[in-house]
N, C-alpha and C positions, 0 to 999 in steps of 0.2 A: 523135708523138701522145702528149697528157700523159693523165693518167688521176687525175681527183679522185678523195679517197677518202670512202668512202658520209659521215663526218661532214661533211665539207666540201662535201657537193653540194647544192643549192639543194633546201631542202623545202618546199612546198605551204605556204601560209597558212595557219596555224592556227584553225579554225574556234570560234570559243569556244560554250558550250554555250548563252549566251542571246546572241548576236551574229552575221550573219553582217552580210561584206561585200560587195559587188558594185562591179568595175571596170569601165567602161567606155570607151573612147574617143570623143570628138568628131569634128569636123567639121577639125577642126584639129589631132589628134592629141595633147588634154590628158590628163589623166589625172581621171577624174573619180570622185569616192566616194560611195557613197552605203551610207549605214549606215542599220540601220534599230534603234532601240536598246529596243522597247516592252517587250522581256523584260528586260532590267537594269533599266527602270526601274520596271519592276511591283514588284521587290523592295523597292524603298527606298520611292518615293511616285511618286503618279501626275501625273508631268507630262507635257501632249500633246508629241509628237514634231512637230516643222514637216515641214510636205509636201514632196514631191520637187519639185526643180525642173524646169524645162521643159526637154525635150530641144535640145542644142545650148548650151548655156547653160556659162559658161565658171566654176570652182569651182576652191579653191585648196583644199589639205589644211591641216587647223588642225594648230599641234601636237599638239595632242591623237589627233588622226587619226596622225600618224608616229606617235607610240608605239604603237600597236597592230602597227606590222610590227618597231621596231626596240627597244620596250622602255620603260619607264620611264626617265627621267634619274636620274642619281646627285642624292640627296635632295629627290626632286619628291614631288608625292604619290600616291598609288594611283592604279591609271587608273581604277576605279569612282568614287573619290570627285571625280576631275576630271570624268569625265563629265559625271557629275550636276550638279554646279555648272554647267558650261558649259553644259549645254544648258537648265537652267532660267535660266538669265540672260539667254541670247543666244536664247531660241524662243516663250519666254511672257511673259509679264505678270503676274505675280503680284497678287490682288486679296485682299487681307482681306474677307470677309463681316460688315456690319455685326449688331450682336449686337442681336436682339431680344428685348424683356421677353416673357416669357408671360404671359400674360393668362389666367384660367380663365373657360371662357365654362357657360352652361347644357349645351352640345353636348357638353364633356367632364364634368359632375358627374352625380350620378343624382339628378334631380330629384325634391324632395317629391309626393307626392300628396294633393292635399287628400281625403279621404270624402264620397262624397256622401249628402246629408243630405235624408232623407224631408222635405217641406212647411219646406223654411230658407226664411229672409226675404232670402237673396242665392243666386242663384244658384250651384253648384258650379264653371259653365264661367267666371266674373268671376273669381271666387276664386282660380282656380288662375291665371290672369292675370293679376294681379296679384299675386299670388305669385311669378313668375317676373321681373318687373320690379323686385321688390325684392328678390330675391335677383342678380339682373345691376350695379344699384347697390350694394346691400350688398360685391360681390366687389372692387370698387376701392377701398376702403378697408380694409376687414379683414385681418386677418392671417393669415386660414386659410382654408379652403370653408368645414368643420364653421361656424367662426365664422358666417360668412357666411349662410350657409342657417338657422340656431339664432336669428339677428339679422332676418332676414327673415321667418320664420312668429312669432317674436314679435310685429314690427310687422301682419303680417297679422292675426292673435289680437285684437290691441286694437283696429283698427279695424272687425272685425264685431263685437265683444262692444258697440262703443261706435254701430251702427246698428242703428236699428228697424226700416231698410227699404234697399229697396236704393239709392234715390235718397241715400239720407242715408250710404250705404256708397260709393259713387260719389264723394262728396266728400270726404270723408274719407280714403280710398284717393289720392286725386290729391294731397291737401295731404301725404299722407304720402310720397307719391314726390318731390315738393317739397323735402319736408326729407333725405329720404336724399341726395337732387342736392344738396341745400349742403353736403354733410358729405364731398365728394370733394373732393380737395387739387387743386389747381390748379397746373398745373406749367410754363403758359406766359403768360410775361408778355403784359399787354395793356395797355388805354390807355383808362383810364374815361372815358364821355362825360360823364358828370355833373361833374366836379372835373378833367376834364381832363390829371390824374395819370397817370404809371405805376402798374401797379397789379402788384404783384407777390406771388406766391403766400408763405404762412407761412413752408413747409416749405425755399422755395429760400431763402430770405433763412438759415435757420438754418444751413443746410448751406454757403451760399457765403459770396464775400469780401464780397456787399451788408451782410452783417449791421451790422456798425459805423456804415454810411454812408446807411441807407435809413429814412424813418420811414414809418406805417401811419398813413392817417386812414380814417373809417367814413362813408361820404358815402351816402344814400339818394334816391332820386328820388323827387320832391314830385312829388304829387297833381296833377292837372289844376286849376285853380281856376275859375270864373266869375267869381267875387267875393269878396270874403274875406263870409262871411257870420257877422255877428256883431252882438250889440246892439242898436239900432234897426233897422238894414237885414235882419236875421235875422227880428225878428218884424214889419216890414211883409210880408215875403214869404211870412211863416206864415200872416198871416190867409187868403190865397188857400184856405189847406186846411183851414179848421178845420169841424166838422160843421154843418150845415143844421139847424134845428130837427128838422126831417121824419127824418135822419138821425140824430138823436139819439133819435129815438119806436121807428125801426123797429130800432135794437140794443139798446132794451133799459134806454139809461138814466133814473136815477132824476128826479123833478120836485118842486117843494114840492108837498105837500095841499093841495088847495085850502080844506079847511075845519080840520084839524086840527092847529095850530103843532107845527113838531118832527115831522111825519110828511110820508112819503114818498108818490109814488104811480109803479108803471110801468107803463107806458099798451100797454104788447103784452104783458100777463100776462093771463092767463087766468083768469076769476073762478071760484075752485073753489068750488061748496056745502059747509057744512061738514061732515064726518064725523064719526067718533067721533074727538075728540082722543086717546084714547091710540094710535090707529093711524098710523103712519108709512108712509111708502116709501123703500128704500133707493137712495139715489143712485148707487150702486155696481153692485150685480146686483139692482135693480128689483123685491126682494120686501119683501113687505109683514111688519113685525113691531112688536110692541107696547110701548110704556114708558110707566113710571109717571110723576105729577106732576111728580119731578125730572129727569124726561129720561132718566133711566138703563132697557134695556133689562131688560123683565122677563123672560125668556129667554134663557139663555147660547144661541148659536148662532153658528156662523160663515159669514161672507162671502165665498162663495166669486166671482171676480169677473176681467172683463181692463181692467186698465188701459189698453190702446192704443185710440185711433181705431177706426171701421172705414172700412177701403176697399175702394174696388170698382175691381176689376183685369181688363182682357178675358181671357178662356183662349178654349180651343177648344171654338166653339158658342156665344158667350154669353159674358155678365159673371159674374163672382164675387165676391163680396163676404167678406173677411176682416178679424180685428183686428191691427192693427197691432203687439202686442206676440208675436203666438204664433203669427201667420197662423193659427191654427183660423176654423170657417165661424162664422156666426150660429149663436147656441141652444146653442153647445159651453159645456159646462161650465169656469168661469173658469180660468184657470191664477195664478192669486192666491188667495192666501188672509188675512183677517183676522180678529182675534177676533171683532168684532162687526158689525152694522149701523151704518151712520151715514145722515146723511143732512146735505143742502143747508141749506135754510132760511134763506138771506138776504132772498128775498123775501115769505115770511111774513113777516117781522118786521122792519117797515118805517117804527119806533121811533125815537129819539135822533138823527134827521138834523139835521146842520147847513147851514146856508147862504155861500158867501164873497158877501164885497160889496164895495161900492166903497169905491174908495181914492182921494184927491187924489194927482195926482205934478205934477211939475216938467213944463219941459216939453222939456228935454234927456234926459230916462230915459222909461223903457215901462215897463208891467207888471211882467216879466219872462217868464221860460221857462224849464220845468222837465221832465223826463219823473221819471214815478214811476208805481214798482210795490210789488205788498202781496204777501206770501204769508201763507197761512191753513193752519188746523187745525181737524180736525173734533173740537166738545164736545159736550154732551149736548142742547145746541139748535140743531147745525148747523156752520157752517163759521164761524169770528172769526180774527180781527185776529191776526196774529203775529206780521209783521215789515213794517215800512213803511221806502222807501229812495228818494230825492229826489235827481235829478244836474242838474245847470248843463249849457250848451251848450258848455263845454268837458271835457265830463264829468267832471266832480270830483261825488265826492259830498257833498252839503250837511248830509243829515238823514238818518240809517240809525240805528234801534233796535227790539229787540225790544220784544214787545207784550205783556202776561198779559193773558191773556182775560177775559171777567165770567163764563163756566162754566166744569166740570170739561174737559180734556181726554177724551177716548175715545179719539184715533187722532192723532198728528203729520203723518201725511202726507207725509213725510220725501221718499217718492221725489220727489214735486211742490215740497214748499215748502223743502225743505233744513233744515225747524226739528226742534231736536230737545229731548227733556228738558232735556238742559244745559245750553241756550242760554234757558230759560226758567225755570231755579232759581232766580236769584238778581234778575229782572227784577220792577220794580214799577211801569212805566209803563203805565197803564192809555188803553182808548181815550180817552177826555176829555184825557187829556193831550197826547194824538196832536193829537187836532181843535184842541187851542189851538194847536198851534205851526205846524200848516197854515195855520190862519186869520189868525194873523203873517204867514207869510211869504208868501202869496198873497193875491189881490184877483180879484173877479170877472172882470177882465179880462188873467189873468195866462193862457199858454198854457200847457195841461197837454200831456203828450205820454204815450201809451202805448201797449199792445195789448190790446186789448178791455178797455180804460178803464173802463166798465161795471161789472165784473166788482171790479175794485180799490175805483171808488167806495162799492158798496156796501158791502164788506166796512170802511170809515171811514167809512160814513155821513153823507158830503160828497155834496151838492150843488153843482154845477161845472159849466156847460156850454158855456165859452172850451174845446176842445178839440182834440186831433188824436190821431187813431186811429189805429194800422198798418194794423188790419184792414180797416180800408175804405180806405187808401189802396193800400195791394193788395188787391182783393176778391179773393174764389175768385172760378172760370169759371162757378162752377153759382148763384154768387149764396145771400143768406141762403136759412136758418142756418148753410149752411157757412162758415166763416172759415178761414182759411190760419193756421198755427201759427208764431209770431215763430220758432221754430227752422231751419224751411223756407225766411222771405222771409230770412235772413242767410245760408244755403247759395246759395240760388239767384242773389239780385243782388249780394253783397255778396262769396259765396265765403268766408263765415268760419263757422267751427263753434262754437255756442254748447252750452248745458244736455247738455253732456259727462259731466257731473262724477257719477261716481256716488253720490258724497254728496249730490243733489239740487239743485234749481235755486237760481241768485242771485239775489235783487233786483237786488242793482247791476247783475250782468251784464247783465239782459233791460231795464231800466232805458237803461243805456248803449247797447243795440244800437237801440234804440226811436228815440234821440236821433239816432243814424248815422244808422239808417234815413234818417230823414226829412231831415237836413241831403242825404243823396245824392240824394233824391226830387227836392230843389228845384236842384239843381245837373242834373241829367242834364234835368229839364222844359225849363232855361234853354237848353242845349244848342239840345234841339230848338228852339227858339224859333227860333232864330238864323238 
């Protein structure tokens, strides 16, 4: 009988402190292992351990598995670090997670608050909603939040400073999300249906290999057409619209005298008895003040007055009736101020009118067709001539000049007519010179085109009644004397914003929309035809 000694006697498994193992036998008497390794490999990084297998199931030891009873190999390497490799190679599948952009949405920035604002002409709850829609656009482009939000309540800023109301804040707000949506880079190729092109974004072309190889063209989607309407076929299809006698009596405009050459008459004015001539009434705020011979007031006093419309708006209980620049009620004292009184007087003075007439033409050309608008300034006898502006039906302008008036200025009028001192220092065409060069280029039969045409004629003292009005080609719903405001019918059908400008209104501008107007009027009619 031998006797090992205590070194050489078989010892126990070593148990390591993040390891055990478990032996077991089969069914077959294999040797099978099962290690369970979730604490080693907590220390290094987390990769799942593969499940035990099923009982009876026949397993080979890896090398890796022998070293743990019999040791590492001369120059192999650590058993932790073979572990690890092995088991993340032979148990898992390693997946990279694709890296996503951050995007910063409203949910993580602390949103503006807009103040809400006693009697505003937009609502506080629009406001802030669209406020958030341009700070959502604004974030994809900008370089920062602060950016972003600072870019955002500016654009909000200009479009209520630049409505009266909230219809007119409505659109304005849309065209302006419009334009923040163009100003986002575009990052996946597409396939224009217009030019049938690739169409690939600035930013990628700069950054990849397309830049050498790719070119940029600007292809727009043309208009629906009916017909090209232009030249003859343009004004057969205007006379459809030009006013009725009866239509021309009940707006207002002017007629020859029937008895006294050179004077005017309007057949829906109201024949006032006379007063004391130095008594006036102010066209402004409706009171009454006095001036001498030369028109000038004999009383410094000021005008206190609201430039806006009124409307009437449902609330709760009933209608209400506000001005359109201050939303204050009726009888509020104006929120304008001017030095003085002025007043109208176009139709008092019903003087100096001229007549267009006829003209021989060929019989390949027509008349022509023109839209034209005047803007005026209040002088010491009312409202004159200041600027007159004529466009073609491809709207070019033909005929735009200031006008000096035959009295003193009192009041430019600026926010209306856009005229201002400057623009009249150095001018010395006087109306007469006006009336000749209209009466050049027009013939009784030429189409005039305007809005509230009336109102222009008189102020040049032409007689003209080949016509087409906006106003009555869109009436209001309530019918005269309301009329719809050319700034209103280009929001509404047309979608485009006119008399912006806080420097005051264009000729051209409300000239050329006059023109649209009504080229779209005869186009959508055709439509329905159809």
């Amino acid at each position: 009988m031998s006797f090992r000694s205590p070194s050489s006697a078989p010892r126990p498994l070593p148990l390591h402190s993040e390891m055990h193992v478990l032996l077991t036998l089969n069914d077959r008497s294999c040797l099978v292992l099962r290690s369970s390794v979730m604490g080693i490999l907590s220390s290094c990084t987390h990769v799942p351990c593969t499940p035990p297998a099923p009982t009876g199931a026949k397993r080979t030891l890896s090398a890796s598995s022998s070293q743990a009873f019999h040791g590492p190999e001369p120059g192999s390497q650590p058993l932790k670090t073979r572990t690890l490799s092995g088991m993340a190679s032979k148990t898992t599948t390693t997946i990279t997670p694709k890296r996503v952009a951050h995007s910063p949405s409203l949910q993580s920035l602390k949103k503006p608050i807009i103040p809400k604002e006693f009697g505003g002409k937009v609502p506080t709850v629009i406001r802030q909603r669209y406020l958030n829609l341009f700070i959502e656009e604004c974030l994809k482009f900008c370089s920062s939040n602060q950016e972003a939000i600072e870019k955002a309540l500016n654009e909000e800023k200009v479009a209520y400073d630049r409505s009266p109301s909230k219809n007119i804040y409505l659109n304005v707000a849309v065209n302006t999300l419009k334009k923040l949506r163009g100003l986002v880079p575009s990052t996946v190729p597409g396939l224009s249906k217009a030019s049938g092109r690739r169409v690939v974004s600035h930013e990628v072309v700069l950054g990849g290999k397309l830049a050498a190889k790719t070119s940029f063209s600007l292809s727009r989607p043309s208009s629906p057409r009916v017909e090209d309407l232009k030249g003859a076929a343009l004004y057969s299809r205007l006379r459809d619209y030009l006013l009725t006698p009866e239509q021309l009596q009940e707006n207002g405009y002017p007629f020859p005298h029937p008895e006294r050459p050179g004077g005017a008459v309007i057949l829906t004015a109201e024949e006032k008895k006379p007063k004391d001539p130095s008594c006036r009434i102010c066209c402004r705020c409706g009171a009454e003040y006095l001036v001498s011979s030369s028109g000038r007031c004999v009383r410094e006093e000021e005008c206190h007055y609201h430039w806006g419309r009124l409307r009437r708006s449902r609330v709760a209980g009933g209608w209400e009736t506000q001005y359109m620049c201050c939303s204050a009620a009726v009888g509020s004292v104006g929120c304008q101020v001017a030095k003085q009184h002025v007043q109208d007087g176009r139709k008092e003075n019903l003087e100096g009118f001229v007549r267009t007439f006829e003209k021989e033409l060929s019989e390949d050309t027509h008349a022509g067709i023109y839209a034209l608008d005047c803007e005026m300034s209040y002088t010491t006898y009312g409202l004159e001539l200041t600027r007159v502006t004529v466009v073609d039906t491809e709207l070019r302008v033909v005929y735009d000049t200031f006008v000096k008036p035959d009295n003193e200025i009192v009041d430019y009028n600026t926010r209306f007519s856009g005229v201002t001192e400057a623009d009249l220092a150095d001018t010395s065409i006087t109306l007469r010179d006006v009336q000749a060069v209209l009466l050049s280029m027009f013939s009784a039969d030429t189409i005039l085109i305007g809005h509230s045409l009336e109102s222009d004629l008189l102020a040049l003292k032409v007689i003209h009644s080949t016509v087409v009005d906006t106003s009555v080609l869109f009436p209001h719903r309530l019918g005269l004397p309301y009329k719809r405001s050319l700034r209103n019918l280009m929001a509404d059908y047309l979608r485009q914003i006119i008399q912006d400008n806080v420097d005051g209104h264009s000729s051209s501008e409300d000239a050329s929309a006059c023109m649209h107007l009504v080229i779209w009027k005869i186009r959508e009619d055709a439509k329905t035809k159809r």
